[in-house]
mmCIF file as gemmi writes it, N, C-alpha and C atoms, coordinates in Angstrom:
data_model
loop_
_atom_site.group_PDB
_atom_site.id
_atom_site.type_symbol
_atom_site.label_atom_id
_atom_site.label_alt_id
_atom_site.label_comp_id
_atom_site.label_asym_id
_atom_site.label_entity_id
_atom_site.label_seq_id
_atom_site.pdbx_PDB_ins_code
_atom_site.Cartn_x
_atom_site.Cartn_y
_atom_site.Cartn_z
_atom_site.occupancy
_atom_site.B_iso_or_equiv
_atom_site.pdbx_formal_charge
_atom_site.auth_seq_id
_atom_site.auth_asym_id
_atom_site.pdbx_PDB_model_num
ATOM 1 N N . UNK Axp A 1 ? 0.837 -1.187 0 1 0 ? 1 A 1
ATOM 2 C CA . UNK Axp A 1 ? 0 0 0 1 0 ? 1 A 1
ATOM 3 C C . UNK Axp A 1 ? 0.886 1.257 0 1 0 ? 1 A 1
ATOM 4 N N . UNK Axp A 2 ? 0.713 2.38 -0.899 1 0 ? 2 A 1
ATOM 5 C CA . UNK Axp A 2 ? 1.361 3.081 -0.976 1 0 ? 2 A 1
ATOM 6 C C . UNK Axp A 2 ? 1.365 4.341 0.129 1 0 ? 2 A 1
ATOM 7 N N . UNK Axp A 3 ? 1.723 4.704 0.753 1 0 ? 3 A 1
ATOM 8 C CA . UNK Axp A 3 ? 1.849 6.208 1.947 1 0 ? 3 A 1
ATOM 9 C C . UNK Axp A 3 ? 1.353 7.231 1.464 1 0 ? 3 A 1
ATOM 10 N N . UNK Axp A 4 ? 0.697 8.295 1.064 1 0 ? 4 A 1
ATOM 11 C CA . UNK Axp A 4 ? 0.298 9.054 0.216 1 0 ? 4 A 1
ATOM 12 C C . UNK Axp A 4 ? 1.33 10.071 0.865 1 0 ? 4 A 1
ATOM 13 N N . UNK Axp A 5 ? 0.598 10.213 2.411 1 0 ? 5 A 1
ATOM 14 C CA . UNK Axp A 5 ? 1.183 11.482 3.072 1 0 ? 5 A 1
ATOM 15 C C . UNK Axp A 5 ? 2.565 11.37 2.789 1 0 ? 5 A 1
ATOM 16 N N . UNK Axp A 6 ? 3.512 10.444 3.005 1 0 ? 6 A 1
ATOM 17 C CA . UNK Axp A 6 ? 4.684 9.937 2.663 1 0 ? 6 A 1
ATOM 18 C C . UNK Axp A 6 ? 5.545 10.583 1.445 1 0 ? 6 A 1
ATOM 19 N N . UNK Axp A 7 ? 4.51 9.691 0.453 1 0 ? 7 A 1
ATOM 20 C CA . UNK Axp A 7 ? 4.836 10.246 -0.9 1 0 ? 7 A 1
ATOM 21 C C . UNK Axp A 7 ? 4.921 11.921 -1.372 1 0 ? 7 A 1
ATOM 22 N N . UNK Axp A 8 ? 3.565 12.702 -0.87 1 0 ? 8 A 1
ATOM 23 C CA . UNK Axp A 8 ? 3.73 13.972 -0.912 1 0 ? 8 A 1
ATOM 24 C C . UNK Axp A 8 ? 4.538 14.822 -0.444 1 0 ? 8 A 1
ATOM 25 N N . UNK Axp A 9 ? 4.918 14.495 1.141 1 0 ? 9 A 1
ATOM 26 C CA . UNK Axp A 9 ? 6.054 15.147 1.856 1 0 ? 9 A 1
ATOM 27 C C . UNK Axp A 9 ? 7.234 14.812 1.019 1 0 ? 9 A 1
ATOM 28 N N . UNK Axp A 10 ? 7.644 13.89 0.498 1 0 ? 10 A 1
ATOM 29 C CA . UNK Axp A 10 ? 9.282 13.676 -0.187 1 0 ? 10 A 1
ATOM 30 C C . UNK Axp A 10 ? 8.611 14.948 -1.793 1 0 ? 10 A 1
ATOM 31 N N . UNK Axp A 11 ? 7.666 14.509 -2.128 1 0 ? 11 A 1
ATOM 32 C CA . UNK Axp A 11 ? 7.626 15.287 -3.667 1 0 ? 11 A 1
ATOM 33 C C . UNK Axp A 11 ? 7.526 16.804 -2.897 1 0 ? 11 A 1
ATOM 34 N N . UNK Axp A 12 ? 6.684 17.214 -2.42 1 0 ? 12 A 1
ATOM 35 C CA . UNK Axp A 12 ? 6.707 18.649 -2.049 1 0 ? 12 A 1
ATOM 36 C C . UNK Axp A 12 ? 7.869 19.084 -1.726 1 0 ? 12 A 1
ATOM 37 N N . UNK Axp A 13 ? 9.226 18.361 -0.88 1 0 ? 13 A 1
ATOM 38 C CA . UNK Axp A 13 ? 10.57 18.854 -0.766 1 0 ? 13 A 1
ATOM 39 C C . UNK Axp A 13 ? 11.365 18.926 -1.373 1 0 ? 13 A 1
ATOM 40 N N . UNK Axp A 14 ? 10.887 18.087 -2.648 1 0 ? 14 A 1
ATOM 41 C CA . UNK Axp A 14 ? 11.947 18.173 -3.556 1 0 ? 14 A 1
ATOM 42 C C . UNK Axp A 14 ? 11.322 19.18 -4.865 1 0 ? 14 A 1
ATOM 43 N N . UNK Axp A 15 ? 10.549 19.409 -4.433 1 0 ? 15 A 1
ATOM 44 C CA . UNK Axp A 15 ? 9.721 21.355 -5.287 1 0 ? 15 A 1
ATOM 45 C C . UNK Axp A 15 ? 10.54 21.86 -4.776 1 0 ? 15 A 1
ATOM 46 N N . UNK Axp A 16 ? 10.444 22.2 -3.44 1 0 ? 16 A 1
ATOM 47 C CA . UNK Axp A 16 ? 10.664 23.197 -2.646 1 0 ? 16 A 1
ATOM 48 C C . UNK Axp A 16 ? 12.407 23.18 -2.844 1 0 ? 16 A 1
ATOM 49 N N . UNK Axp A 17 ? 13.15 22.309 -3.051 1 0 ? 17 A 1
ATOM 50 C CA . UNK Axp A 17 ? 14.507 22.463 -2.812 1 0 ? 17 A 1
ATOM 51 C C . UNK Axp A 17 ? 14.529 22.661 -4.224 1 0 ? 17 A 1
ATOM 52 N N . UNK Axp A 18 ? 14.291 22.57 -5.262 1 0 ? 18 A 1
ATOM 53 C CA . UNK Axp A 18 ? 14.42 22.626 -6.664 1 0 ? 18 A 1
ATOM 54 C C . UNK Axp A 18 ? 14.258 24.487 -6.995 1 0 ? 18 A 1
ATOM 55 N N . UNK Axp A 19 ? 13.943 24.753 -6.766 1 0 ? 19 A 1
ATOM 56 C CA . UNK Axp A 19 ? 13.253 26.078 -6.594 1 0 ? 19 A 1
ATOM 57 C C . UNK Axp A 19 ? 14.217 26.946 -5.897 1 0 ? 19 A 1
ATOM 58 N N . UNK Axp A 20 ? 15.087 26.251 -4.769 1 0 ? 20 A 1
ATOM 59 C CA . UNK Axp A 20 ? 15.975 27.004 -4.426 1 0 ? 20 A 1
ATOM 60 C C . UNK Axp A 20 ? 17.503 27.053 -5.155 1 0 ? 20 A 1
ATOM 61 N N . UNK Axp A 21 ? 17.582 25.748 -5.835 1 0 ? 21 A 1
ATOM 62 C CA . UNK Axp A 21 ? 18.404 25.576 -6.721 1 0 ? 21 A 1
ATOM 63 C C . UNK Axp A 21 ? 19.53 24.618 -6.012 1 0 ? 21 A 1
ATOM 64 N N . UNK Axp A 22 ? 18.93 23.678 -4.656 1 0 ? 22 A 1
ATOM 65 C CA . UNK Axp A 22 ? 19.202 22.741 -4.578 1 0 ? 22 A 1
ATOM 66 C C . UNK Axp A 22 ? 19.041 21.525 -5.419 1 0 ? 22 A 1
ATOM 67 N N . UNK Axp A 23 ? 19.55 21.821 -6.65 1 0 ? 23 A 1
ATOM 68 C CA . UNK Axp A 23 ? 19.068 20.343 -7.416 1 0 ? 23 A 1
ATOM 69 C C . UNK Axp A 23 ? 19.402 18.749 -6.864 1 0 ? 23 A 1
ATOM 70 N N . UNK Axp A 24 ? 20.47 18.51 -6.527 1 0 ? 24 A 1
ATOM 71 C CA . UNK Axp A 24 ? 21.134 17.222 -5.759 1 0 ? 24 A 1
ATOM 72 C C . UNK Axp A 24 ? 19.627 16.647 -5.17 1 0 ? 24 A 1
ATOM 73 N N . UNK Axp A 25 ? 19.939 17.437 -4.077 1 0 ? 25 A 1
ATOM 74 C CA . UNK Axp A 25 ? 19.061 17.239 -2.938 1 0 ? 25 A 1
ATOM 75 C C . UNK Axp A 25 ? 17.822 16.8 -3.45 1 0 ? 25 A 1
ATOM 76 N N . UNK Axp A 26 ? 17.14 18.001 -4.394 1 0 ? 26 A 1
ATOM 77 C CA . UNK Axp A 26 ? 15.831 17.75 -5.064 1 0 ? 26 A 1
ATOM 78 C C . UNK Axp A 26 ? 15.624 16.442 -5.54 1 0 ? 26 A 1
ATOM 79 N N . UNK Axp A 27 ? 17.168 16.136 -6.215 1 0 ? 27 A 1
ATOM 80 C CA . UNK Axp A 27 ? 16.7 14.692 -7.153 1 0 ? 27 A 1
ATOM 81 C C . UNK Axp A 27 ? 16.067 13.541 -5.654 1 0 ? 27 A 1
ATOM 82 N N . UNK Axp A 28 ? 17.349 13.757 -4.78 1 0 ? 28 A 1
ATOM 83 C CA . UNK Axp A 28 ? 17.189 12.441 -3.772 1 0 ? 28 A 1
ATOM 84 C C . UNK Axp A 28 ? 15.716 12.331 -3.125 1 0 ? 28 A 1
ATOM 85 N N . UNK Axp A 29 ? 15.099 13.484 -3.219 1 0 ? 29 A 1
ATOM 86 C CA . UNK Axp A 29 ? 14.054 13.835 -2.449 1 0 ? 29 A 1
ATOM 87 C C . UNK Axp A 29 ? 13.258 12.783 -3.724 1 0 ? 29 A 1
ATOM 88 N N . UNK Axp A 30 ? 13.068 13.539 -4.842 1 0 ? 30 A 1
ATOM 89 C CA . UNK Axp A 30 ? 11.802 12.996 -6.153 1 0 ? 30 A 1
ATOM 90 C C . UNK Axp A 30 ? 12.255 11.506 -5.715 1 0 ? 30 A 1
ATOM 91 N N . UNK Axp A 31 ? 13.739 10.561 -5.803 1 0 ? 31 A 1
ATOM 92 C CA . UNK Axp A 31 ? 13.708 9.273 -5.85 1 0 ? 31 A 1
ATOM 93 C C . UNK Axp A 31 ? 13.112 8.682 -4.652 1 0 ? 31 A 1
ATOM 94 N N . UNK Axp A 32 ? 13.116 9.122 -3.691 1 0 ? 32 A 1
ATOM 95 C CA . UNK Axp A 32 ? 12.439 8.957 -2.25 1 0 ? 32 A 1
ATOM 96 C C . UNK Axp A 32 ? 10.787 8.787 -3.129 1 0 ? 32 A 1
ATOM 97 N N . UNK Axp A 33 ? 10.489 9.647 -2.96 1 0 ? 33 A 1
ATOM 98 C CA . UNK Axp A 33 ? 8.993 9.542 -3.809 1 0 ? 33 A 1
ATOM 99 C C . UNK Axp A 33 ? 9.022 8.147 -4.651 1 0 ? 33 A 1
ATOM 100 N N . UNK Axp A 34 ? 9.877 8.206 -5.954 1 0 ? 34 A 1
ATOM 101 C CA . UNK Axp A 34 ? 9.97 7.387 -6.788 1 0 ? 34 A 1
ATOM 102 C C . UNK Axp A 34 ? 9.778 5.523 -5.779 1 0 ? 34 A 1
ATOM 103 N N . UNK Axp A 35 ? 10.359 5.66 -4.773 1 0 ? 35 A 1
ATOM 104 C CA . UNK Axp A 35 ? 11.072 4.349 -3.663 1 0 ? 35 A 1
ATOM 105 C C . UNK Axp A 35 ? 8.885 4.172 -4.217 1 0 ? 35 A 1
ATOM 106 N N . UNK Axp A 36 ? 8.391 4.728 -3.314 1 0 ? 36 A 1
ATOM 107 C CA . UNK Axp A 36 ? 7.742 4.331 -2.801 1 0 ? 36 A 1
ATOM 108 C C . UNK Axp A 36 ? 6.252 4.47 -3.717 1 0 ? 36 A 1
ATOM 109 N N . UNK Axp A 37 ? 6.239 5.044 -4.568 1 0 ? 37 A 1
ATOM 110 C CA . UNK Axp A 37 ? 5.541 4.958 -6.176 1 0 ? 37 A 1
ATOM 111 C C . UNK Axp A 37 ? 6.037 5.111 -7.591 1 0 ? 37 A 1
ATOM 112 N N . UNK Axp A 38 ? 6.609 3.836 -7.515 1 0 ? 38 A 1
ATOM 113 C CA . UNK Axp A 38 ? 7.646 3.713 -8.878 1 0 ? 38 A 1
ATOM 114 C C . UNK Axp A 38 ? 6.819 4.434 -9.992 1 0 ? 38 A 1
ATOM 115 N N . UNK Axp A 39 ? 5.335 4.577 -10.132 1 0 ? 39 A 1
ATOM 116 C CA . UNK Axp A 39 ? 4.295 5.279 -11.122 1 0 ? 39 A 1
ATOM 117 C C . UNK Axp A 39 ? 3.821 6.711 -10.883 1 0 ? 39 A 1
ATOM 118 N N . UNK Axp A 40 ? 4.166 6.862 -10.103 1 0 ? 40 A 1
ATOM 119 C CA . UNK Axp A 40 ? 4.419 8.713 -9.81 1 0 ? 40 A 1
ATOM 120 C C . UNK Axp A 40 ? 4.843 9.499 -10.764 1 0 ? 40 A 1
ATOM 121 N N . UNK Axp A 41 ? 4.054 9.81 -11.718 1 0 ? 41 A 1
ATOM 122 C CA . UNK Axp A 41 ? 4.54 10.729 -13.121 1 0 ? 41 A 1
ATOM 123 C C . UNK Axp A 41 ? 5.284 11.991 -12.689 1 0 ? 41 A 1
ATOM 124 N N . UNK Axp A 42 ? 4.692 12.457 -11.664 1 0 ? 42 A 1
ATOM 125 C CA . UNK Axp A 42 ? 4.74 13.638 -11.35 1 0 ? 42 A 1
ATOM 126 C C . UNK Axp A 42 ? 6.357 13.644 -10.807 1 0 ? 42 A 1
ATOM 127 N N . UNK Axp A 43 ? 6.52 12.897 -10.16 1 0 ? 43 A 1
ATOM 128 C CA . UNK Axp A 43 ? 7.715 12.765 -9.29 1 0 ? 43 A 1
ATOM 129 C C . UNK Axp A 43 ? 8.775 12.885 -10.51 1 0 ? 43 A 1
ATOM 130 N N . UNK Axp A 44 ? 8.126 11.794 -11.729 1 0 ? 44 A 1
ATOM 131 C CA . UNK Axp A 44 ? 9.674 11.688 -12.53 1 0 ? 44 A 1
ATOM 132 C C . UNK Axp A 44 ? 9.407 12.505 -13.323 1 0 ? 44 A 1
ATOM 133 N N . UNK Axp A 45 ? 8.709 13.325 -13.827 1 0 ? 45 A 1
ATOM 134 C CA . UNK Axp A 45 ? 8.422 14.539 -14.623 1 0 ? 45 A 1
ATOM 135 C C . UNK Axp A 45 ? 9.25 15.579 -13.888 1 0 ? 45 A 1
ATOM 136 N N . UNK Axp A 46 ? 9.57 15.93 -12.627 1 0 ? 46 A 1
ATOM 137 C CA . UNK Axp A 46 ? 10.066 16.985 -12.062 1 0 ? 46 A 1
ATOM 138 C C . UNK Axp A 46 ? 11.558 16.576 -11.691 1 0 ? 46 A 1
ATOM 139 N N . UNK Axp A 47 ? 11.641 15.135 -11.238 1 0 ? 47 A 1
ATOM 140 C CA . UNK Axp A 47 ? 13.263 14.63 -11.136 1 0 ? 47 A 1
ATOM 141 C C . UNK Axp A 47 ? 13.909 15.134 -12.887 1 0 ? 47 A 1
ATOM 142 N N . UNK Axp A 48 ? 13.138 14.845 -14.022 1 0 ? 48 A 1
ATOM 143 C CA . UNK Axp A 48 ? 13.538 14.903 -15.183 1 0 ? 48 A 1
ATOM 144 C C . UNK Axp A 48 ? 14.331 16.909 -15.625 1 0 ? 48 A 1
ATOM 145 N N . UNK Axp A 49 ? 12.989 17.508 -14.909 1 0 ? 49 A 1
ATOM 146 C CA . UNK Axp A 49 ? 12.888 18.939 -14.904 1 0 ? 49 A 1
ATOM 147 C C . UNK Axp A 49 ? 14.481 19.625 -14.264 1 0 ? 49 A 1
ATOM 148 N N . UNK Axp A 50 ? 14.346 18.925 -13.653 1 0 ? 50 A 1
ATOM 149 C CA . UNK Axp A 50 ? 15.855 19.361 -12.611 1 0 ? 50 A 1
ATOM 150 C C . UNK Axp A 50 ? 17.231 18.729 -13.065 1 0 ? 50 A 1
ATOM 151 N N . UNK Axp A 51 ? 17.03 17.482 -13.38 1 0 ? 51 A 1
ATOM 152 C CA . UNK Axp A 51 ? 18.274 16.948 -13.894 1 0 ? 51 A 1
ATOM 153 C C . UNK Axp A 51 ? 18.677 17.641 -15.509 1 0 ? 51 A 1
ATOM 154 N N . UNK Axp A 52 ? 17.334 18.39 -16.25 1 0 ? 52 A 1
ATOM 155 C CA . UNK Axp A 52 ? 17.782 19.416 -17.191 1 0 ? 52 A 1
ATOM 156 C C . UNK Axp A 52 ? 18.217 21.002 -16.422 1 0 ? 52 A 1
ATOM 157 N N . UNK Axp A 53 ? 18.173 21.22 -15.023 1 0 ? 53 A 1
ATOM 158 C CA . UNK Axp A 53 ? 18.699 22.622 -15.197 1 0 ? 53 A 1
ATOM 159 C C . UNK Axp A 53 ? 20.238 21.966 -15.015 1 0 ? 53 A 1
ATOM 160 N N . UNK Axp A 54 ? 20.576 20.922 -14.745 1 0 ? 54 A 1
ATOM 161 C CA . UNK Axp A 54 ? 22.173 20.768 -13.897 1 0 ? 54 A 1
ATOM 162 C C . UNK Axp A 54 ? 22.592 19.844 -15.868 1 0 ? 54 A 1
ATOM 163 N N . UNK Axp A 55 ? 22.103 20.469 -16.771 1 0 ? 55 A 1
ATOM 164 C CA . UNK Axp A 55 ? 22.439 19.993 -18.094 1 0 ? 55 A 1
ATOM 165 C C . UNK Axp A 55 ? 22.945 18.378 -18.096 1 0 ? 55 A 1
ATOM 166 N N . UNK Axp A 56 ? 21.939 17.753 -17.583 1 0 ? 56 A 1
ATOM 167 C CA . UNK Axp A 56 ? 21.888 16.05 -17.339 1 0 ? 56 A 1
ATOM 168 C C . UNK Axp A 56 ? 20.731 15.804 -18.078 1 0 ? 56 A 1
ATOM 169 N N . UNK Axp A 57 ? 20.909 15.53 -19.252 1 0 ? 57 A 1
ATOM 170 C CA . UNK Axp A 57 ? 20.266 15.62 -20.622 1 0 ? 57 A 1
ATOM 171 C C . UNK Axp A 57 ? 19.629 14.131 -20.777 1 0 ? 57 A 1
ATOM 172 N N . UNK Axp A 58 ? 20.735 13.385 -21.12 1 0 ? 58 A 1
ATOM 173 C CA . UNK Axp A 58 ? 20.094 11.803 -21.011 1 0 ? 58 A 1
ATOM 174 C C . UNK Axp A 58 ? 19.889 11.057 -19.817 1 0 ? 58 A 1
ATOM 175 N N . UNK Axp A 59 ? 19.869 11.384 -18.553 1 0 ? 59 A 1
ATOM 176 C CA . UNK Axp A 59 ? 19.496 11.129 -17.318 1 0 ? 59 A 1
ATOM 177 C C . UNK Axp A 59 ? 17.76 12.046 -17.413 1 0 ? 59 A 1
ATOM 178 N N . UNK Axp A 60 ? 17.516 13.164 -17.76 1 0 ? 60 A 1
ATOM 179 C CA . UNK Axp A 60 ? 16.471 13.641 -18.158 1 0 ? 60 A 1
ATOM 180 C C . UNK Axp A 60 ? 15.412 12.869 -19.083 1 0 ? 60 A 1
ATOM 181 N N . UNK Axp A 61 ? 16.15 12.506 -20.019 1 0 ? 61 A 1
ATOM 182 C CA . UNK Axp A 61 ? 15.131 11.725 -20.764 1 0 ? 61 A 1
ATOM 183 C C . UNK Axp A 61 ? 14.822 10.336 -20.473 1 0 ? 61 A 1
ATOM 184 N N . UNK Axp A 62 ? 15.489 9.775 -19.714 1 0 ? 62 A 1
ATOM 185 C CA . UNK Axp A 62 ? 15.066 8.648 -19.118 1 0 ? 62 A 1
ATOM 186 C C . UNK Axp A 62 ? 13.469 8.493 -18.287 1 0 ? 62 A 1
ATOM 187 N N . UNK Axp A 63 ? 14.016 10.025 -17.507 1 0 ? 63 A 1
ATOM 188 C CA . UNK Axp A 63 ? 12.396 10.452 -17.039 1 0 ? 63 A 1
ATOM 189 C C . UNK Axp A 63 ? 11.248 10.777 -17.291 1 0 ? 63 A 1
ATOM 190 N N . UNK Axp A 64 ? 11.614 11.265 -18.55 1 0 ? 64 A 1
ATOM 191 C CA . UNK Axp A 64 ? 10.667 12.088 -18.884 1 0 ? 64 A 1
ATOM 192 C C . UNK Axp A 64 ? 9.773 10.317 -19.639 1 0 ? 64 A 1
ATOM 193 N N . UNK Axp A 65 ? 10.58 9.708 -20.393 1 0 ? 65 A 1
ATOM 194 C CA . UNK Axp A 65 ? 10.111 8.255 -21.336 1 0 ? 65 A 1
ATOM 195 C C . UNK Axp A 65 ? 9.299 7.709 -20.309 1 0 ? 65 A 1
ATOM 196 N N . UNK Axp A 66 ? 10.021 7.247 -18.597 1 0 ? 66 A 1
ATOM 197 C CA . UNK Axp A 66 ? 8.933 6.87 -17.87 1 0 ? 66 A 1
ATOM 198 C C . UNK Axp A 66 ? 7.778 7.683 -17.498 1 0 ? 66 A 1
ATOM 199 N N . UNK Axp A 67 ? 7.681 9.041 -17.643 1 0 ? 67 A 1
ATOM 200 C CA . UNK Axp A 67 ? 6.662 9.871 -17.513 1 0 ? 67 A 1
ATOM 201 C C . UNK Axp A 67 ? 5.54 9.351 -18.758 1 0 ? 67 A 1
ATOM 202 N N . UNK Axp A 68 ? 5.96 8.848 -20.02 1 0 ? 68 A 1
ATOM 203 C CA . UNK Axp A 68 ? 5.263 8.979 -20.955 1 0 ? 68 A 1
ATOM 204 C C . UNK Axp A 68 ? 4.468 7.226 -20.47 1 0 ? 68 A 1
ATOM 205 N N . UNK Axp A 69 ? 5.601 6.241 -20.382 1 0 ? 69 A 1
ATOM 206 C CA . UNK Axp A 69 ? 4.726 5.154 -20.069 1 0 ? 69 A 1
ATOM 207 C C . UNK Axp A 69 ? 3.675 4.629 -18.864 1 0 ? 69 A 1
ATOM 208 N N . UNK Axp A 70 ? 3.737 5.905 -18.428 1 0 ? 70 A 1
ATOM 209 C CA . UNK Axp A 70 ? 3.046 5.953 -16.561 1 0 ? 70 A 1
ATOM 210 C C . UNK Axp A 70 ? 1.794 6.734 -16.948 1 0 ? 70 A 1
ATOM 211 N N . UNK Axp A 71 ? 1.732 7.636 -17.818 1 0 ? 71 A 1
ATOM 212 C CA . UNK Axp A 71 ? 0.65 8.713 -18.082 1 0 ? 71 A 1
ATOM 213 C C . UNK Axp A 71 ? -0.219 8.312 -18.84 1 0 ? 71 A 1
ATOM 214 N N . UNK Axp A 72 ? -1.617 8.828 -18.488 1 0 ? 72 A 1
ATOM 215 C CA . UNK Axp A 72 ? -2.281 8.552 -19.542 1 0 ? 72 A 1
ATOM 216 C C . UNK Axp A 72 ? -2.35 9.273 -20.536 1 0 ? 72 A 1
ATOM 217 N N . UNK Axp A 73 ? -3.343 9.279 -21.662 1 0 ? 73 A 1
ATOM 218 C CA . UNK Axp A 73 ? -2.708 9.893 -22.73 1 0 ? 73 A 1
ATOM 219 C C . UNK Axp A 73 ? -3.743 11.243 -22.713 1 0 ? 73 A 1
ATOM 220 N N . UNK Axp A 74 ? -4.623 11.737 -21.812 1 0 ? 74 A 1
ATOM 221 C CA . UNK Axp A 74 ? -5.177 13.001 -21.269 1 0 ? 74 A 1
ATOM 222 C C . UNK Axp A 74 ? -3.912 13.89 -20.549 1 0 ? 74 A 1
ATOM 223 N N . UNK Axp A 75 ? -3.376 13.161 -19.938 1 0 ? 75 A 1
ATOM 224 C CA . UNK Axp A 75 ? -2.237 13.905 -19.102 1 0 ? 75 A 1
ATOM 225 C C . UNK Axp A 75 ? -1.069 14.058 -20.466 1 0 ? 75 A 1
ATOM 226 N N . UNK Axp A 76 ? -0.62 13.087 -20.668 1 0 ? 76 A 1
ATOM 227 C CA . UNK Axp A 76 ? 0.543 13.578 -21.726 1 0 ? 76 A 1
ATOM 228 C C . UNK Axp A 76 ? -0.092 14.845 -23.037 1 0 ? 76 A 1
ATOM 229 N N . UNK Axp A 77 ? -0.835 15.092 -22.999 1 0 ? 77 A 1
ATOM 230 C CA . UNK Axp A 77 ? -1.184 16.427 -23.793 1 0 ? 77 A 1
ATOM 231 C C . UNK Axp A 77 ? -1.169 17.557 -22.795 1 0 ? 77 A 1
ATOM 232 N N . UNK Axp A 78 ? -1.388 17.338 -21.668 1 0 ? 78 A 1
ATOM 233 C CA . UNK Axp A 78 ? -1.277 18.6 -20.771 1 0 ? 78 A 1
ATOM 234 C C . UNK Axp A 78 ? 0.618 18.596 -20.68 1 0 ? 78 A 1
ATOM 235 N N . UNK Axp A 79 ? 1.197 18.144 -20.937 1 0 ? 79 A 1
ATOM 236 C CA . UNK Axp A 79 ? 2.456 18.14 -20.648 1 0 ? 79 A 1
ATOM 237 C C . UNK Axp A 79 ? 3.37 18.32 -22.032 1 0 ? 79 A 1
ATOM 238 N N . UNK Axp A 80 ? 2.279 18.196 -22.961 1 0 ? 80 A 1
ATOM 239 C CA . UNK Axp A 80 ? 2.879 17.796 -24.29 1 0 ? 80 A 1
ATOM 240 C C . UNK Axp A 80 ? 4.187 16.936 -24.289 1 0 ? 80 A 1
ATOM 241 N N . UNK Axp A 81 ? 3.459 16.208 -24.169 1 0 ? 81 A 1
ATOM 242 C CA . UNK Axp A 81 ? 4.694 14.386 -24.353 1 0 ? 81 A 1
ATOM 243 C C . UNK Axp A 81 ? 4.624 13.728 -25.407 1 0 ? 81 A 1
């Protein structure tokens, strides 16, 4: 069973540190998330987001591909995927 509260507290910190331009940190935070909902689009949509400001390009697209196979295809137009 997945933690929700769990899950949100690691994704919300790793906004919040992303934003400050803690990227590192941010990623460990999204994979924390990731631990515990390997299908968390959101999580790897934003781990992806960050590993492009630190110009980690194909570590990015890794994420973004699982973003595409996790999403449905209503969401991947809001994201344009």
């Amino acid at each position: 069973m997945v933690d929700k509260s769990l899950l949100k507290s690691w994704f919300n910190e790793g906004k919040n540190l992303g934003k400050l331009g803690k990227y590192e940190d941010a990623i460990k935070c999204f994979d924390e998330a990731i631990k515990i909902d390997p299908n968390y689009a959101l999580a790897w949509y934003s781990k992806g987001t960050v590993l492009e400001n630190l110009r980690r390009y194909k570590e990015a697209k890794i994420c973004y591909n699982k973003v595409k196979r996790t999403m449905s295809s209503n969401m991947k137009k809001e994201f344009s995927l």
